[in-house]
N, C-alpha and C positions, 0 to 999 in steps of 0.2 A: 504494500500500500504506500503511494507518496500523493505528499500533500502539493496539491500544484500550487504555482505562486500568482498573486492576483487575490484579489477582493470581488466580491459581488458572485450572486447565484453563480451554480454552473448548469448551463442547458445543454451542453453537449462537449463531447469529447470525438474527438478524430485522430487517430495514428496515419502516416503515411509512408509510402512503401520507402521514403530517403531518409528513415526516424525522426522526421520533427513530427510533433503534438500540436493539434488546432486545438482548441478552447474557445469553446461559444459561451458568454457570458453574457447577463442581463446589458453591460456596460459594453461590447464591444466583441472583436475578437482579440485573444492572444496566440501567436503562434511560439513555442516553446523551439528547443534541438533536445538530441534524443536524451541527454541528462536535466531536460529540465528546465535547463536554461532561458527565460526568455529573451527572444530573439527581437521581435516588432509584436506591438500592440496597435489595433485600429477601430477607429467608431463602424459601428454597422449601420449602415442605412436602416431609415426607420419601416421604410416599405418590406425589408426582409422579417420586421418582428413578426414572431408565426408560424415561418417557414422551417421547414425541414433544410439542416444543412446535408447537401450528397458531397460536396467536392468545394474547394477553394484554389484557384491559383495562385501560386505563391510568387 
């Protein structure tokens, strides 16, 4: 178990096949590297509140 870094709910989680970690949070996304680390943090657009995350480009 680890605890991700960041504030605010978590709506979702995403691994990706080059180990970084997406982070869907009430606040934003975080995109982590494979230990953790966060990388960039970004506002979500308000028209995705709702949606289902399938994929992000990075």
């Amino acid at each position: 178990m680890v605890k991700l870094p960041g504030s605010g709910e978590i709506r979702g989680v995403l691994f990706t096949v080059d180990g970084k970690v997406l982070v869907r949070r009430a606040s934003g996304i975080s995109v982590l590297d494979s230990s953790f680390t966060p990388l960039v943090e970004a506002a979500e657009p308000a028209e995705f509140d709702g949606l289902h995350v399938l994929a992000y480009q990075v």
